[in-house]
Legacy VTK file of the C-alpha trace (Angstrom):
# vtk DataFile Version 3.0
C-alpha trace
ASCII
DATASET POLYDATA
POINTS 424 float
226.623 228.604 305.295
226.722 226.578 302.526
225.830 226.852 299.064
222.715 225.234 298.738
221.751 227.687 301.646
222.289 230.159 300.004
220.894 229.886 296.669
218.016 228.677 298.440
217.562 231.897 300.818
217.803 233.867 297.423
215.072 232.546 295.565
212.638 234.140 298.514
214.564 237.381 297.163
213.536 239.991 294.372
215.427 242.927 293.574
213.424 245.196 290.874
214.158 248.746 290.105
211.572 251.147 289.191
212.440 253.381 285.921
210.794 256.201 284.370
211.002 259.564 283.212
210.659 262.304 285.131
207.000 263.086 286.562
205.243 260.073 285.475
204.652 258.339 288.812
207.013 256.443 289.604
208.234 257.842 293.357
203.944 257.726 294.256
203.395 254.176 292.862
206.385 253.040 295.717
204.799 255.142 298.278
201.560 252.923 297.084
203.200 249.712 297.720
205.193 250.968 301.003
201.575 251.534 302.401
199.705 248.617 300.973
202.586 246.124 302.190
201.677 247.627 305.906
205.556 248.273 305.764
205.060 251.348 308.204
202.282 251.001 311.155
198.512 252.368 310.923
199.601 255.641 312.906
203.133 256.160 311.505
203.676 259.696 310.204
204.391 257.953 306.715
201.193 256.457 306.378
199.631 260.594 305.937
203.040 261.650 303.367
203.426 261.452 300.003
206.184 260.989 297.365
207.931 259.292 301.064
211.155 258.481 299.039
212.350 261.738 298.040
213.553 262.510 301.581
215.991 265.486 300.587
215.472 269.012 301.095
216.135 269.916 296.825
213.816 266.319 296.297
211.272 268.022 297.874
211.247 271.355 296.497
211.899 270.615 293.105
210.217 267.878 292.689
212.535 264.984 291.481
214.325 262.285 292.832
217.875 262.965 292.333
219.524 259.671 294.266
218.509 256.427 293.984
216.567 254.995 296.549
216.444 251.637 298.799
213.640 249.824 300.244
212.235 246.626 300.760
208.505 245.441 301.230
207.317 241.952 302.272
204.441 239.691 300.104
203.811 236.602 301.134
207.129 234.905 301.354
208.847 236.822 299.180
211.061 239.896 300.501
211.056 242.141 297.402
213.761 245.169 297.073
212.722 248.382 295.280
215.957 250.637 294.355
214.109 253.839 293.247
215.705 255.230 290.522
216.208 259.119 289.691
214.512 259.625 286.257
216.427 262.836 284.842
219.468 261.646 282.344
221.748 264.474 284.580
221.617 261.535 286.995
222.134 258.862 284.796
225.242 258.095 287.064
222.801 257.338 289.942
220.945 254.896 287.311
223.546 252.728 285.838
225.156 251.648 289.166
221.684 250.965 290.996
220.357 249.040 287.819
223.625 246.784 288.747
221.420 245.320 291.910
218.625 244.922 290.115
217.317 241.722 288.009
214.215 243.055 286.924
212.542 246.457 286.449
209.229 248.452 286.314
208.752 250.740 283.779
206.303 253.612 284.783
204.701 255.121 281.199
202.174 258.124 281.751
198.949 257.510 279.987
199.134 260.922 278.500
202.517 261.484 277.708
203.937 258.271 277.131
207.183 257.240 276.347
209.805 260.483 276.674
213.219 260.953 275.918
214.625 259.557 279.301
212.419 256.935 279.160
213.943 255.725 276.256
217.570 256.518 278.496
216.646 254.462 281.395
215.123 251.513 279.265
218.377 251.359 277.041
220.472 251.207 280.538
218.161 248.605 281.899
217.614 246.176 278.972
222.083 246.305 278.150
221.963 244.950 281.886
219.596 241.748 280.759
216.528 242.938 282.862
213.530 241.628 283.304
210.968 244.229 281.979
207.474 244.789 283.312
205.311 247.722 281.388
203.163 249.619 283.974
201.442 252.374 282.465
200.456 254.862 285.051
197.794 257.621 285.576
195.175 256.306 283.369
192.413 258.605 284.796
193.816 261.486 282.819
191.337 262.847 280.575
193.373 263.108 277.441
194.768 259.904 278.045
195.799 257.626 275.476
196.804 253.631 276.634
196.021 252.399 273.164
198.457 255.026 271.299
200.819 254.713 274.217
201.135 250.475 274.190
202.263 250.824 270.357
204.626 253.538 271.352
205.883 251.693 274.140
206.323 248.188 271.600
208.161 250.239 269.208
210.535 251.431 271.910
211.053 247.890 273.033
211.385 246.593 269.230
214.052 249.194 268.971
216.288 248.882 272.780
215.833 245.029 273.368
218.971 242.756 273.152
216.981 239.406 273.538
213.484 238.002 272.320
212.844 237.547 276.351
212.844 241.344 276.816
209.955 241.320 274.075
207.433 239.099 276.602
207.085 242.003 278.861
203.760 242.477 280.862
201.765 245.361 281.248
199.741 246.957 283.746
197.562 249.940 284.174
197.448 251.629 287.396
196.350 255.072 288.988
199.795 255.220 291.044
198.170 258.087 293.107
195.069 256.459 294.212
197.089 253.046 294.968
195.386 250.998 291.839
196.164 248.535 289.513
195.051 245.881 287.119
196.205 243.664 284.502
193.557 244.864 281.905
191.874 248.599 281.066
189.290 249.108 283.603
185.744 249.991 282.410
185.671 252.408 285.251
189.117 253.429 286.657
188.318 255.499 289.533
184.904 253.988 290.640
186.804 250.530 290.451
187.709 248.738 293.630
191.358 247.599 293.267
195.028 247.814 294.870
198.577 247.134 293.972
198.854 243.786 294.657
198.867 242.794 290.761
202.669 244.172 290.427
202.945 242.764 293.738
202.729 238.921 292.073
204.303 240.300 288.885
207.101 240.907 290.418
207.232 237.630 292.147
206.300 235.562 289.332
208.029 237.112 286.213
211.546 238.558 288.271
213.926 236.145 288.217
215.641 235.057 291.707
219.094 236.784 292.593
221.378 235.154 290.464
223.748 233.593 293.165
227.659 233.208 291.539
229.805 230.248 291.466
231.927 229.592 294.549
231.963 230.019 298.253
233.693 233.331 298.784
232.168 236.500 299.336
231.725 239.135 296.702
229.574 242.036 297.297
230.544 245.288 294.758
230.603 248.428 295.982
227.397 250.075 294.137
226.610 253.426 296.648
228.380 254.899 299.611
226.604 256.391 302.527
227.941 258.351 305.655
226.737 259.314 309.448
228.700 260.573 311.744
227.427 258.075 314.099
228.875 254.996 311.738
231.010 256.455 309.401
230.909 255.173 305.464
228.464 252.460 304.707
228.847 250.246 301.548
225.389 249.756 299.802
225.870 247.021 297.101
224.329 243.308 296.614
226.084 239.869 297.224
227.121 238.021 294.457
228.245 235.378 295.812
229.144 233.982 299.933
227.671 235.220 302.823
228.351 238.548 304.650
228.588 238.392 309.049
229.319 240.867 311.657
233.319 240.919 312.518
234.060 238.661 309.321
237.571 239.791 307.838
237.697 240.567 304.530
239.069 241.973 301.618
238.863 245.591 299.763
239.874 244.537 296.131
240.221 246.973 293.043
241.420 246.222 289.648
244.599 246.650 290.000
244.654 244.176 293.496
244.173 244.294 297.305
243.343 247.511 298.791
243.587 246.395 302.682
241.837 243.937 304.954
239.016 245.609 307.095
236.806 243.862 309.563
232.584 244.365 308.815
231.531 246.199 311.649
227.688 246.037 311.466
225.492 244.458 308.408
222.169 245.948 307.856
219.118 245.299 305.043
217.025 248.075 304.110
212.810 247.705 305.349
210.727 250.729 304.706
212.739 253.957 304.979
215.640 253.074 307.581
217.655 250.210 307.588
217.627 246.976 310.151
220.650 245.403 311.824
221.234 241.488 311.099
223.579 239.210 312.048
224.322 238.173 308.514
223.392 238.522 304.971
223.535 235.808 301.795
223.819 235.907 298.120
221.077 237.764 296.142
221.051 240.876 299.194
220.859 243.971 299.455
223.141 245.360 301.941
225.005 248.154 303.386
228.026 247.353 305.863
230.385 249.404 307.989
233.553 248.977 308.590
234.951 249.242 305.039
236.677 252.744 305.643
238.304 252.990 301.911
235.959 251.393 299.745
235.159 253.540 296.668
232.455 252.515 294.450
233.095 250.077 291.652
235.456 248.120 293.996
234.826 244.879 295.203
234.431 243.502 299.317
235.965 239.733 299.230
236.340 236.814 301.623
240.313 237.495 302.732
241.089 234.383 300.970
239.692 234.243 297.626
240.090 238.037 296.802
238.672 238.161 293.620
237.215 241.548 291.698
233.772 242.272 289.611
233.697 243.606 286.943
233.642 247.570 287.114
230.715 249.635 286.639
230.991 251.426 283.229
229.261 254.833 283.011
228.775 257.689 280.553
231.321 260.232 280.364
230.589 263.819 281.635
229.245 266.307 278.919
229.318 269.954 280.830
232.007 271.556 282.664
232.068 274.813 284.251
234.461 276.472 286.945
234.140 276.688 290.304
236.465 278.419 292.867
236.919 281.022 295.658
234.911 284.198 295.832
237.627 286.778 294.027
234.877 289.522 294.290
235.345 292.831 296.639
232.216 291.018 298.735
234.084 287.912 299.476
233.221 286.447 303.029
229.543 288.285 303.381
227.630 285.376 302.497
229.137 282.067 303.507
231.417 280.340 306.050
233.625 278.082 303.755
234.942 280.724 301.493
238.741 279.048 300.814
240.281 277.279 297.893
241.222 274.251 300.682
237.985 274.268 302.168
236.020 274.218 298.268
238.502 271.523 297.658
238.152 269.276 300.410
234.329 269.317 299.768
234.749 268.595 296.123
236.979 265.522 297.238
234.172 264.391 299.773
231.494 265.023 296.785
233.340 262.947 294.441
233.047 259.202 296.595
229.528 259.305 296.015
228.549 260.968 293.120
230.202 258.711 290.616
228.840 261.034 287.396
231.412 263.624 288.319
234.871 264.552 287.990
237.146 267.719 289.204
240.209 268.977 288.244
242.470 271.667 289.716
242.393 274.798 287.524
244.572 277.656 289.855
243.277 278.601 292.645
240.233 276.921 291.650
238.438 273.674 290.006
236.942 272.715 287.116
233.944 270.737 286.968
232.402 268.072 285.031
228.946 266.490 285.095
226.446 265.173 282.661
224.548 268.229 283.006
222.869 271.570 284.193
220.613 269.779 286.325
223.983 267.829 287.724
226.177 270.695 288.432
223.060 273.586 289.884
222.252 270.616 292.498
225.667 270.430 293.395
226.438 274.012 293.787
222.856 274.269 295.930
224.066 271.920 298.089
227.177 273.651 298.770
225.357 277.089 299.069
223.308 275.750 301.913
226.120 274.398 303.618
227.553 277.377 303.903
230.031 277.386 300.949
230.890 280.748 299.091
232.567 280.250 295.329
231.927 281.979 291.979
231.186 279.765 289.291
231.731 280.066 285.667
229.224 279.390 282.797
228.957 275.685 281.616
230.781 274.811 278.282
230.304 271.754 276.425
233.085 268.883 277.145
234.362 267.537 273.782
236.252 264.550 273.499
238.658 263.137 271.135
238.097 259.809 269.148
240.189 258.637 266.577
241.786 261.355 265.780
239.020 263.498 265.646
236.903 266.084 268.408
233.532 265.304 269.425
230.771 266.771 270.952
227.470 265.144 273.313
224.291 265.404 271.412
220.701 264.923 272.230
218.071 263.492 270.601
215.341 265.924 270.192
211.539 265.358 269.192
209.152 268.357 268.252
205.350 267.764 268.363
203.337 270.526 266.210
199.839 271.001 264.966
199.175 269.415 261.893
198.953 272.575 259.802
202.218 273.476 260.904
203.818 270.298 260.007
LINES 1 425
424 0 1 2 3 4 5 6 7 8 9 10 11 12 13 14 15 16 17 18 19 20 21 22 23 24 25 26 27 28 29 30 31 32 33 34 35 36 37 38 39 40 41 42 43 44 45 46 47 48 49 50 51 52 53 54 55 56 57 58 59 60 61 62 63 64 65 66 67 68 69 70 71 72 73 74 75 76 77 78 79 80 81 82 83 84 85 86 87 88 89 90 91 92 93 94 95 96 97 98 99 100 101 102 103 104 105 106 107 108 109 110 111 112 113 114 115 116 117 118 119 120 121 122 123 124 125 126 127 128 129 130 131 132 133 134 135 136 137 138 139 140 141 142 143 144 145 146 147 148 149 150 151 152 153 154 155 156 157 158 159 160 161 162 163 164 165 166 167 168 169 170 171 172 173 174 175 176 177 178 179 180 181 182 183 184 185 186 187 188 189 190 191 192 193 194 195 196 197 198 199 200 201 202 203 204 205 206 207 208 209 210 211 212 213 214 215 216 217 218 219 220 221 222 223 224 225 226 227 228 229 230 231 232 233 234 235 236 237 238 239 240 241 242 243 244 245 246 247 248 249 250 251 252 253 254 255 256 257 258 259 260 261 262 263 264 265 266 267 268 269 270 271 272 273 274 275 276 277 278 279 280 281 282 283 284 285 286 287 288 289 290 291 292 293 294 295 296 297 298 299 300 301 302 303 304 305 306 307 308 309 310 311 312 313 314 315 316 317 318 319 320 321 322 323 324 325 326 327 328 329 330 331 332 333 334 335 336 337 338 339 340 341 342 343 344 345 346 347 348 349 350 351 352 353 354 355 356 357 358 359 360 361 362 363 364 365 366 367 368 369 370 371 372 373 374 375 376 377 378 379 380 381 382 383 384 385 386 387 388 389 390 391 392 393 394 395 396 397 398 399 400 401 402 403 404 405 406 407 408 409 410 411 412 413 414 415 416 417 418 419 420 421 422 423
């Protein structure tokens, strides 16, 4: 395929990821434009669910999404790619390598609320990447809300996190994410107002740039996420840079420090409501995921064989909470799960570590420390491994401190404390 073919198949392509904090709407306004888009059929299950995306067990129950998301929706001619985006900063892992696919965002403000701490976390990530921002604040039918208050808050926060004058021209919209509504002004009457989604729908299109497409022929597609089945083994989820991706093509597994192997893609899919469709091939500007690639580990790069040529790596935030985990040494060891060895605890740390990129283990005896970006972070991971069966004692969480020029630091947060006036 040539060049020209390519860049041209990418400008039909949009890849926006949907930021927020947590609770403000963000996982309900995709399930709005899932529907709207007729993505799933008038009698699939889907059509009756809510919050559709958050499709694991702990998502469910608690309420959050804690891994980011893929889907795709068609408008017009335009096939648009929504990477849904955990909102809690313990996941900010999750965030900074799926903001790498993405050339424009949506920022989901509530009305109420407004802009929170991890708002401010997820903007920051998003606007460093040179995203396209569009404003959308969300659940305007609150009674206390506030749009007014909230735009100025929401300026400020742009005045303060943008790193070019484009990123200042954002757009904002004000939608009722749960009843599927949205307009480019205030409504006079939200909820008796007949309206739908299709106004992000043509933001999107019109204010997203294309993929950009690099220089070059060869393939380049970095390894962003890693999935597994035991049907297919490891898929690798990332977009192409650059070439064109086809069943059976050889290629390259390149990290920085060279060639890893040569593998041969076994099956290319795109992502279209919640599953994922088989294709012949992919271009530049897509969102993929491709088997075949046994060893990849995120951050490296799949190359054409012959120009094997490496991205640049995904930088993330260092860990800030570590805590022990290891075998049960207590005189009820064995009464409660399956997997109660240091081996067994082990090999599913290894496993957890190729695809949840925010953590890091070390041995520690007969056990393992480990390191995350916090509670949130680690109690998911140890649920996880309680339902499968594991059994471990864990030790209390202790701050990680680092050392920088000589001297030892410690992770902060930045804290804001609303009060009544006569308490101020």
């Amino acid at each position: 395929m040539s060049s020209n073919t390519t860049t041209e198949n990418a400008a039909a392509i949009r890849n926006v990821a949907i930021i927020a904090h947590v609770d403000h709407g963000k996982t309900t306004l995709v399930d709005a434009l899932l529907k709207q888009t007729h993505t799933f059929s008038g009698h699939s299950s889907e059509m009756s669910q809510e919050l559709i995306m958050d499709s694991g067990d702990q998502e469910k129950e608690r309420g959050i999404t804690i891994t980011a998301k893929i889907t795709s929706v068609q408008y017009q001619d335009t096939r648009i790619n929504i990477i849904d985006t955990p909102g809690h900063a313990d996941f900010g892992g999750e965030v900074e390598r799926t903001l790498h696919m993405a050339d424009g965002c949506l920022l989901i403000v509530d009305a109420q609320e407004g802009p929170m701490p991890q708002t401010r976390f997820v903007l920051k990530k998003a606007l460093e990447l040179g995203l396209i921002p569009i404003v959308v604040i969300n659940k305007i039918d609150k009674p206390a809300a506030r749009i007014a208050d909230v735009e100025d808050q929401i300026a400020n926060l742009f005045l303060e996190l943008a790193v070019n004058e484009e990123q200042l021209q954002y757009h904002t919209y004000y939608a009722i994410g749960r009843d599927g509504k949205m307009w480019d002004h205030v409504p006079e009457n939200a909820e008796s107002s007949d309206a739908d989604i299709e106004p992000v729908l043509k933001a999107i299109v019109a204010h997203v740039p294309a993929p950009r497409v690099g220089s070059g022929s060869g393939l380049q597609l970095l390894v962003t996420s890693l999935e597994w089945d035991s049907y297919a083994g490891k898929y690798v989820v990332g977009r192409i840079e650059r070439g064109v991706v086809t069943t059976g093509q050889r290629v390259s597994l390149v990290s920085a420090d060279g060639v890893v192997g040569d593998y041969s893609v076994g099956v290319v899919y795109t992502f279209s409501g919640l599953g994922k469709t088989e294709v012949a091939s992919a271009g530049a500007g897509e969102i993929v995921a491709i088997t075949g690639v046994k060893d990849a580990q995120i951050g490296q790069t799949v190359t054409d064989t012959e120009t094997p040529e490496a991205l640049p790596t995904i930088e993330l935030e260092p860990p800030t909470l570590r805590m022990y985990l290891g075998p049960n040494t207590s005189p009820f060891k064995g009464k409660e799960g399956e997997f109660t060895t240091s081996r067994q605890i082990g090999d599913r740390l290894m496993r957890e570590l190729e695809t949840n990129i925010g953590l890091k283990v070390d041995q520690d005896g007969i056990g393992f420390v480990v390191q995350g970006r916090g509670e949130l972070h680690l109690s998911v991971l140890i649920e996880t491994m309680r339902r499968e069966g594991f059994e471990f004692e864990v030790g209390r969480p202790q701050v990680v401190y680092q050392e920088r020029d000589g001297e030892t630091v410690e992770p902060f947060e930045e804290v804001t404390v609303d009060v009544p006036q006569e308490h101020a």
